[in-house]
Structures are given as C-alpha cells and as structure tokens.
VEXLUMDREN-155748 format. One record per residue: residue number from 1; x negated, z negated, y negated of N, C-alpha, C, O, CB in turn; residue in one letter. Coordinates in Angstrom, 3 decimals. Atoms other than C-alpha are relative to their C-alpha. Last residue first. Glycine has a CB too. Example, Ala and Ser with C-alpha at 12.3 -4.5 7.8 and 13.67 -1.06 7.14 Angstrom:
# residues 2
DOVEX   i       nu       nw       nv      cau      caw      cav       cu       cw       cv       ou       ow       ov      cbu      cbw      cbv aa
DOVEX   2    0.820    0.060    1.190  -13.670   -7.140    1.060    0.770   -0.730   -1.090    0.261   -0.899   -2.198   -0.414    1.415   -0.462  s
DOVEX   1   -0.890    0.000    1.190  -12.300   -7.800    4.500   -0.900    0.000   -1.200   -1.936   -0.665   -1.181    0.992   -1.246   -0.027  a
***
This chain:
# residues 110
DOVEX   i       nu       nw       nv      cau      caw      cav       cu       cw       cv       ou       ow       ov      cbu      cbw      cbv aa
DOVEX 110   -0.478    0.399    1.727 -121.148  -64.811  -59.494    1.174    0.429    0.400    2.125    0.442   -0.381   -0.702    0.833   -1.589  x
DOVEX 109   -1.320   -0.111    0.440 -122.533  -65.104  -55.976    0.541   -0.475   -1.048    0.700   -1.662   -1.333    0.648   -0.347    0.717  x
DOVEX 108   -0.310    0.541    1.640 -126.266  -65.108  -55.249    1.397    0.220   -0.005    1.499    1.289    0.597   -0.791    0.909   -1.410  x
DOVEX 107   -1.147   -0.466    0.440 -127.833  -64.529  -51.765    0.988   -0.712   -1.105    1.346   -1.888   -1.041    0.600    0.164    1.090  x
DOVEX 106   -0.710    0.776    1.194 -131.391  -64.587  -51.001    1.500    0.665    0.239    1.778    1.752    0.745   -0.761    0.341   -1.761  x
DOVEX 105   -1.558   -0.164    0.161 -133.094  -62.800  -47.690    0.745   -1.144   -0.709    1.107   -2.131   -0.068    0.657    0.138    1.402  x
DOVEX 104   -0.928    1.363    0.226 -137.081  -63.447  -47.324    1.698    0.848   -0.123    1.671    2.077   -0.071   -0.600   -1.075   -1.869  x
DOVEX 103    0.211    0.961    0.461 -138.116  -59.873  -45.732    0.687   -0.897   -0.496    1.901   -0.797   -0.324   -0.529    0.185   -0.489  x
DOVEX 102   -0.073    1.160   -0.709 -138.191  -58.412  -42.282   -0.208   -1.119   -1.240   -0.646   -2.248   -1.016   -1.147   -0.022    1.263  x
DOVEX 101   -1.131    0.760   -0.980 -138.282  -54.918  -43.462   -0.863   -1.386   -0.179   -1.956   -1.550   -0.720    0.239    0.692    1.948  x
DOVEX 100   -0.438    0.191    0.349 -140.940  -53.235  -46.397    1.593   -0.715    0.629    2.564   -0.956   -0.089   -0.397    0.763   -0.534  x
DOVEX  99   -0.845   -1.406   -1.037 -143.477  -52.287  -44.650    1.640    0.049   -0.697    2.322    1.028   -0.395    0.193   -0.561    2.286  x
DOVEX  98   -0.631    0.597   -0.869 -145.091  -56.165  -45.115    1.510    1.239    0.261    2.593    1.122    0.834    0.261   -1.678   -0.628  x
DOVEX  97    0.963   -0.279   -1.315 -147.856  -55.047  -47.356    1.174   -0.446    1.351    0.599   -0.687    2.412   -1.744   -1.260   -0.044  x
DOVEX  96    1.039   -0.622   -0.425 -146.031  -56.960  -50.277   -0.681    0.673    1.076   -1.332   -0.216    1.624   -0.443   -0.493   -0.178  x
DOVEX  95    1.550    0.351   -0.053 -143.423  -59.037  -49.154   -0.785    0.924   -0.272   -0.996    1.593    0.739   -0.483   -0.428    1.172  x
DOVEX  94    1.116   -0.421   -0.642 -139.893  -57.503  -49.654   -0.994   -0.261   -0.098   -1.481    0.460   -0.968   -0.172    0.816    0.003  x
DOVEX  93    1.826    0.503    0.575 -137.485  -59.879  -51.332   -0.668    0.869    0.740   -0.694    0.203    1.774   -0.750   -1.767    0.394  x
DOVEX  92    1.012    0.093   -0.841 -133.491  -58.765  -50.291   -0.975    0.491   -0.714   -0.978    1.519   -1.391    0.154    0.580    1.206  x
DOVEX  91    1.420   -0.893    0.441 -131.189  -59.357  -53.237   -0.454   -0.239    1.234   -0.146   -1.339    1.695   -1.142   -0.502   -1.352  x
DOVEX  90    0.630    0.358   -1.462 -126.899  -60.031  -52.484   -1.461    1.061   -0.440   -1.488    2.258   -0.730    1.244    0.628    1.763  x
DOVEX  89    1.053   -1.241    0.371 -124.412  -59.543  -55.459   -1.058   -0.641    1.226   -0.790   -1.735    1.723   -0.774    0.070   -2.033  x
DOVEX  88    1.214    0.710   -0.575 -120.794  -60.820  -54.643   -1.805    0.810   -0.246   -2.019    2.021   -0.180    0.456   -0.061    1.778  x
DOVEX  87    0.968   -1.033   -0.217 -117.649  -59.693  -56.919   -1.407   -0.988    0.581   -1.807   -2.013    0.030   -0.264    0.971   -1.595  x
DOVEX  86    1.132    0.764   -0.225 -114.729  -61.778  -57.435   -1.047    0.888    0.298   -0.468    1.872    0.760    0.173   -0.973    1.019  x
DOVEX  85    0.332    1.073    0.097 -111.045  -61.171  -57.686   -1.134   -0.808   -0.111   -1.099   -2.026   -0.281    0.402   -0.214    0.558  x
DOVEX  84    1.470    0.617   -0.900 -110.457  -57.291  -57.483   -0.297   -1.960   -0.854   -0.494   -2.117   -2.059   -2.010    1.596   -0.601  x
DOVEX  83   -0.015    0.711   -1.013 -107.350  -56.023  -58.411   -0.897   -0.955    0.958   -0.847   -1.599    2.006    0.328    0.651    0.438  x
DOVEX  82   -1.647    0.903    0.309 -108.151  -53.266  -60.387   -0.261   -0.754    1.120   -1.075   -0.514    2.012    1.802    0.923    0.079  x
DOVEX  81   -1.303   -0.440   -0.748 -111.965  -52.531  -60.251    1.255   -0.417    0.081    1.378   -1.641    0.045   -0.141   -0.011    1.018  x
DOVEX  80   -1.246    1.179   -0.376 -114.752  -53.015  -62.861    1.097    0.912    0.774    1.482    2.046    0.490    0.847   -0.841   -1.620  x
DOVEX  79   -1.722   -0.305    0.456 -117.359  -50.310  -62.781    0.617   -0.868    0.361    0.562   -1.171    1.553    0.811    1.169    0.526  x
DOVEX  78   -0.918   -1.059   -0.920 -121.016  -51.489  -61.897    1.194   -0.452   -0.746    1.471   -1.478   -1.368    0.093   -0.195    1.905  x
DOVEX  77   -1.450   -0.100    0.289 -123.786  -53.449  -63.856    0.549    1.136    0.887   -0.108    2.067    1.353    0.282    0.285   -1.571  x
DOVEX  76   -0.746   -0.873   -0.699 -127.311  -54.876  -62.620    1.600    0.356   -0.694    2.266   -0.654   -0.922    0.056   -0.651    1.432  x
DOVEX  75   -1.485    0.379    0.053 -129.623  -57.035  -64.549    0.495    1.783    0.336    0.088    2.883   -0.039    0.594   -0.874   -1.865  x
DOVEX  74   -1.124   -1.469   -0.135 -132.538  -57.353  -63.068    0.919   -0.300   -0.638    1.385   -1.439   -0.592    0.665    0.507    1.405  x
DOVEX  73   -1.365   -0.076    0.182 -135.777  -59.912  -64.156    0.956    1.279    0.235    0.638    2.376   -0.224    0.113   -0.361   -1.206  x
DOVEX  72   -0.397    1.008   -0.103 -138.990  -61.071  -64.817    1.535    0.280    1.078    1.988   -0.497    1.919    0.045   -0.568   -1.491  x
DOVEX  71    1.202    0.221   -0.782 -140.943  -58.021  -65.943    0.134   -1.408    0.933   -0.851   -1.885    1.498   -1.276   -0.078   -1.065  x
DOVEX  70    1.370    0.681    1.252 -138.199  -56.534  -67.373   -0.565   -0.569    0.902   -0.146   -0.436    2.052    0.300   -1.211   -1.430  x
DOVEX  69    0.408    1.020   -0.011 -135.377  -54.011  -64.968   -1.181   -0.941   -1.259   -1.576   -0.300   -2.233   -0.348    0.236    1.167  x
DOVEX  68    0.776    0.531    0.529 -132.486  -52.813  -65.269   -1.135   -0.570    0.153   -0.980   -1.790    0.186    0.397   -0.413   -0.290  x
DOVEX  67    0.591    0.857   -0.127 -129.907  -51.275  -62.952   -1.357   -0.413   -0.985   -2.229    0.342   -0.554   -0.125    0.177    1.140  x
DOVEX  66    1.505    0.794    0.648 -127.131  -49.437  -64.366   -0.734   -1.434    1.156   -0.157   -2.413    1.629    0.617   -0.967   -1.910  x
DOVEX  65    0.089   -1.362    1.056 -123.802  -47.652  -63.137   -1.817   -0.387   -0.425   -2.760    0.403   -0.389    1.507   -0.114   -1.832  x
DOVEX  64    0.714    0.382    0.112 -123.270  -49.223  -59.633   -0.720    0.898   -1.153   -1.358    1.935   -0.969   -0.331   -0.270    1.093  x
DOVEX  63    0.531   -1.187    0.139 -119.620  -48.131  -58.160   -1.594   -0.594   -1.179   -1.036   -1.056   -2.174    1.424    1.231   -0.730  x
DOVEX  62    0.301   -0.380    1.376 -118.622  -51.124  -56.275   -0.739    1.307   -0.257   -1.439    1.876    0.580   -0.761   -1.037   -0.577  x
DOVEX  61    1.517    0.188    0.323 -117.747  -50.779  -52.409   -0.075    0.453   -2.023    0.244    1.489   -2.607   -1.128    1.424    1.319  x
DOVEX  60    1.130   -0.548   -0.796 -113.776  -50.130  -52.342   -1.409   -0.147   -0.357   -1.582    0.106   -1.549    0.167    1.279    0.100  x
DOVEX  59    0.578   -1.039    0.883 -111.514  -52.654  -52.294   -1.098    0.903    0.300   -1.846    0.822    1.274   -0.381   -0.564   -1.023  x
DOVEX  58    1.404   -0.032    0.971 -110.388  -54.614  -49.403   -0.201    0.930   -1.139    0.225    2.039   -0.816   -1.194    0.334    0.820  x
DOVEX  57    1.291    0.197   -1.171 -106.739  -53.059  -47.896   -0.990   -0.702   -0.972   -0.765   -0.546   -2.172   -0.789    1.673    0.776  x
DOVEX  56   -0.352   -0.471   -1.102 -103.036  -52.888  -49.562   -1.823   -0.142    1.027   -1.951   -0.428    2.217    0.813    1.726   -0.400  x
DOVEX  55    0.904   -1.860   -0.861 -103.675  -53.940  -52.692    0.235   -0.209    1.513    0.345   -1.338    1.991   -2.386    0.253   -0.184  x
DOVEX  54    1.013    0.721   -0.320 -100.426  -56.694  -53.772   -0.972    1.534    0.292   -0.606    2.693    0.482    0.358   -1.230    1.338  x
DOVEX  53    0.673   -0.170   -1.747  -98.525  -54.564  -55.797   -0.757   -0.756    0.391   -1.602   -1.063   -0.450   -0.781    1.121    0.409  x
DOVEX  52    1.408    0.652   -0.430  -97.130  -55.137  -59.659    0.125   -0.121    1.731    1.013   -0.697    2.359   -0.240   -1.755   -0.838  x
DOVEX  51    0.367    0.328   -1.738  -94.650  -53.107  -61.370   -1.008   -0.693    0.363   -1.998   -0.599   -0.363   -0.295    1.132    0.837  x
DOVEX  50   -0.489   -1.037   -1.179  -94.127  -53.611  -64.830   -0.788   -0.295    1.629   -1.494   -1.092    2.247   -0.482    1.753   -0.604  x
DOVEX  49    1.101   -0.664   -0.229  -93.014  -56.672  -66.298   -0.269    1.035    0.562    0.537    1.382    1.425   -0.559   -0.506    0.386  x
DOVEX  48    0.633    0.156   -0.981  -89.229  -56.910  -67.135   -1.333    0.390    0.177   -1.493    1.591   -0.042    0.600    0.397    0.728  x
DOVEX  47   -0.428   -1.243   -0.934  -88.270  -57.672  -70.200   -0.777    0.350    0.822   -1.977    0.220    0.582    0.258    1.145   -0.563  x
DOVEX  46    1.079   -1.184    0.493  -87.975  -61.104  -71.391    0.013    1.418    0.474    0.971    1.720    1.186   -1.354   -0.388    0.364  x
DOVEX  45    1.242   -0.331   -0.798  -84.813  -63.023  -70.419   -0.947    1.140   -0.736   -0.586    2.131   -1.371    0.478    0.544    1.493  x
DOVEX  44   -0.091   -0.672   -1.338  -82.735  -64.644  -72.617   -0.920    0.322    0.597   -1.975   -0.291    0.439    0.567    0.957    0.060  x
DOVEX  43    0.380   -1.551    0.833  -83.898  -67.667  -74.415    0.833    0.518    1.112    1.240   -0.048    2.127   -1.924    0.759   -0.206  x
DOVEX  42    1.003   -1.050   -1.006  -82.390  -71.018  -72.391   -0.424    0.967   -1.041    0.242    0.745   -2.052    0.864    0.930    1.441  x
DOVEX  41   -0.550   -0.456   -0.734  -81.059  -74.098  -74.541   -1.461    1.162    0.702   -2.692    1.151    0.741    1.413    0.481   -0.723  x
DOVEX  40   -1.272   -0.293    0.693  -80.885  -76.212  -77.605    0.206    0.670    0.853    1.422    0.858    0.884    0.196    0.518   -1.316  x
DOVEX  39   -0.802    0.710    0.064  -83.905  -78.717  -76.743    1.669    0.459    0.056    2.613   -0.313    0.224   -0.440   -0.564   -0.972  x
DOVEX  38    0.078    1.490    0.865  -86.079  -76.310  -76.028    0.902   -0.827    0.392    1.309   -0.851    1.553    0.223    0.038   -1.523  x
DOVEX  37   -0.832    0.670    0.213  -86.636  -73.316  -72.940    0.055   -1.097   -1.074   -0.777   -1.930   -0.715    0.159   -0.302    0.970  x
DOVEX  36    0.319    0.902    0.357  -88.294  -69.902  -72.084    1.383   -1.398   -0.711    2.504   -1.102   -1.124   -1.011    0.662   -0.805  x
DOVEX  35   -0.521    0.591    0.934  -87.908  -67.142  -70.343   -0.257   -0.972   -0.342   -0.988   -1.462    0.519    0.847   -0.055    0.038  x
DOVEX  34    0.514    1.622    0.426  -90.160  -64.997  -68.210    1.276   -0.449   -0.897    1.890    0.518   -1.349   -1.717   -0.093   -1.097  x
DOVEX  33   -0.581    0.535    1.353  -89.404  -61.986  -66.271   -0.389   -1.276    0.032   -0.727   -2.040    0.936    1.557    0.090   -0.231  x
DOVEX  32   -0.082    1.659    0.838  -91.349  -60.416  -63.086    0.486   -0.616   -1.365   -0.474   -0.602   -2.136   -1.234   -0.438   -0.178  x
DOVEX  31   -0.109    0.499    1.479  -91.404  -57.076  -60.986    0.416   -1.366   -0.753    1.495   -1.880   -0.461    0.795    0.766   -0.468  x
DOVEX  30   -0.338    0.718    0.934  -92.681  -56.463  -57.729    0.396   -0.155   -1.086   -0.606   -0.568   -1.670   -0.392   -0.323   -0.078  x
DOVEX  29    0.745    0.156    1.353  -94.108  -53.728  -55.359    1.450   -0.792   -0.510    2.583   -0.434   -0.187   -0.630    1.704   -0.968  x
DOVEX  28   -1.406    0.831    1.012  -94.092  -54.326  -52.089   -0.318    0.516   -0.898   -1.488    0.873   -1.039    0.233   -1.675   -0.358  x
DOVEX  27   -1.416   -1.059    0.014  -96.515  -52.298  -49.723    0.812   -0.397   -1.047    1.327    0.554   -1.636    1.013   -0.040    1.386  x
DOVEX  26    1.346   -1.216    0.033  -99.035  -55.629  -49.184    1.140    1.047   -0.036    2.200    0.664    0.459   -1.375    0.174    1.629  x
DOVEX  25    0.293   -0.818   -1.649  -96.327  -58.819  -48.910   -0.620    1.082   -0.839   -0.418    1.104   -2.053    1.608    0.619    1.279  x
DOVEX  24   -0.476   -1.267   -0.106  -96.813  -61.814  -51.822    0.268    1.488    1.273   -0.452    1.381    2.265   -0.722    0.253   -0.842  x
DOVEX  23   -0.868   -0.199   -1.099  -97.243  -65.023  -51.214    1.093    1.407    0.223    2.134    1.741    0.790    0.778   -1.235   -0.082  x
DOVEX  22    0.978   -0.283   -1.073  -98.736  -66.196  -54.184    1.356    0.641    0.941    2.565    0.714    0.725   -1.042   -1.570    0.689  x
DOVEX  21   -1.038   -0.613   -1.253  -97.476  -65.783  -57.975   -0.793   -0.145    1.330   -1.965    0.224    1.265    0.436    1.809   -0.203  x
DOVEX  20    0.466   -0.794   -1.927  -99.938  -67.538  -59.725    1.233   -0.065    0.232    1.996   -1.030    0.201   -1.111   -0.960    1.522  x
DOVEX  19   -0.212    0.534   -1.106  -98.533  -68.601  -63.526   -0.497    0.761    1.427   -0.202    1.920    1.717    1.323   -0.217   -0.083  x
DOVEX  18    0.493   -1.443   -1.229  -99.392  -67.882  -67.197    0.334   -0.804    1.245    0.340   -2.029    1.131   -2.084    0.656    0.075  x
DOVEX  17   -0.495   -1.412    0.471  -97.777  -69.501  -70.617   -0.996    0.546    1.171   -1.688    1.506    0.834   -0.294    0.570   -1.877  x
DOVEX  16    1.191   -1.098   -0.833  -98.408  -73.068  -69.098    0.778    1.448   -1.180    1.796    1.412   -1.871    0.360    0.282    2.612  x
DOVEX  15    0.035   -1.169    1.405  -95.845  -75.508  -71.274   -1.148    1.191    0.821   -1.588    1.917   -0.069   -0.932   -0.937   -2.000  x
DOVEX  14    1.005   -0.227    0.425  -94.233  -76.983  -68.087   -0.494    1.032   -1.099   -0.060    2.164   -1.312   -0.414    0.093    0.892  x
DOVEX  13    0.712    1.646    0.569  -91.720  -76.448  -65.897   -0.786    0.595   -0.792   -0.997    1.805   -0.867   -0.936   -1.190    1.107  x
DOVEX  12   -0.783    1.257    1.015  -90.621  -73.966  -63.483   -0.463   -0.947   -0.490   -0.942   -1.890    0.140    0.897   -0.699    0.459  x
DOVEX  11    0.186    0.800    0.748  -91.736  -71.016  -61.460    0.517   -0.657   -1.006    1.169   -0.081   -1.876   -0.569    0.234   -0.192  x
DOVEX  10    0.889   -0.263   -0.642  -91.031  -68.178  -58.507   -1.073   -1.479   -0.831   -2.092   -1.907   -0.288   -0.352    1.782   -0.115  x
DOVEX   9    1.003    0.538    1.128  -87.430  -68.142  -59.136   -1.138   -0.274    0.439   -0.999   -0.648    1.603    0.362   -1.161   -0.681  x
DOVEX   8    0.241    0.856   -0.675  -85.865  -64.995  -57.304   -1.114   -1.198   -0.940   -2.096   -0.882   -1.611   -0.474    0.733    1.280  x
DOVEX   7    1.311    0.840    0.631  -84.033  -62.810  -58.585   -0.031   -1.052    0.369    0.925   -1.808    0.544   -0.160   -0.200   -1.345  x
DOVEX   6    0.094    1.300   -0.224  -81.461  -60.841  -56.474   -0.683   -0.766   -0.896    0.221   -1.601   -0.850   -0.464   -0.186    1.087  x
DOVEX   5   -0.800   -0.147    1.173  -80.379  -57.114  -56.311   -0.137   -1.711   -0.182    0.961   -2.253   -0.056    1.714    0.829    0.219  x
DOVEX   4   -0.573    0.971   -0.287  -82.956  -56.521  -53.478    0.770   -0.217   -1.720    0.228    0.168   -2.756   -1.101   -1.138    0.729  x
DOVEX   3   -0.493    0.254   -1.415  -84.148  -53.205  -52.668    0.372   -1.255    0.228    0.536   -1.619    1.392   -0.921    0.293    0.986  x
DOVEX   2   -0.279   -1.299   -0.584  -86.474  -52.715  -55.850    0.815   -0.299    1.605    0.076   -0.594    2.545   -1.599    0.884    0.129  x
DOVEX   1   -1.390   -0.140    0.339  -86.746  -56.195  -57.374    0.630    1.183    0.698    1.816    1.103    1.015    0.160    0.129   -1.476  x
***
C-alpha cells in the first residue's frame, strides 16, 4: 500500500478463510484486508494486516539445537525460521573401516 493509494483485489469467491498471494516483488512490503459477503451485502473492511515482505535472498543455514540418538535412530531439531517454506535434511552412511569419505549418500525431505 505504501506508494500507491490504490487497492488492489488479489481474491474472490468462495468460503476459504485463507488465500496465496503470489507474485509478489522482494523489497516491497505489503499490506492486506479481508471482507466478507451474504445475502444482504458487503462487511466493511477488516483492518489492515501488518506488513508483509517477500525475503529478499535464501534463508540462512538452519541453526541445529539437538541431535539424538537410540540405537536405531536420530532425531534432529533446529530453530524455526520466518519465511521459510520447507526444510531438507540430507544423511551421509560411512562404511566402517572405509576412512570415513566415499560413503552410500541418502537423501530425505520432510
């Protein structure tokens, strides 16, 4: 809204109560209202969300608070980050006696 005196509709229809915004520019920052509609007419408008930015570069490398292990098994945790959509976890197997390079290579994505 900042530098444009305009609103722009971004969605319509439908009982959803959440919506993707896409197509956003990196630098911007945004703000968003909702209203709603029946049989008898419009609401007014909600009040404005606050700011919202696309991030500007990748995030940065997770921060890795706990690793775990049982005799079976890791479980790994790190700090949640704003903005972040998905997180990838990636194990390399070292063979026994095998120096510890050149081994199998798995990759898991939750």
């Amino acid at each position: 809204r900042h530098g444009c005196d305009e609103w722009l509709a971004v969605h319509r229809g439908g009982y959803q109560t959440s919506c993707l915004v896409g197509d956003l520019d990196h630098f911007t920052m945004y703000h968003f209202r909702v209203r709603a509609r029946n049989d008898l007419g419009w609401s007014e408008w909600s009040d404005e969300s606050m700011e919202a930015s696309p991030p500007a570069s990748a995030p940065d490398p997770p921060f890795v608070i706990s690793c775990r292990t049982t005799h079976d098994s890791v479980t790994l945790r790190w700090r949640n980050q704003m903005s972040v959509a998905a997180y990838e976890v990636q194990k390399l197997m070292a063979h026994a006696g095998e120096g510890g390079g050149g081994g199998k290579t798995e990759v898991w994505v939750t």
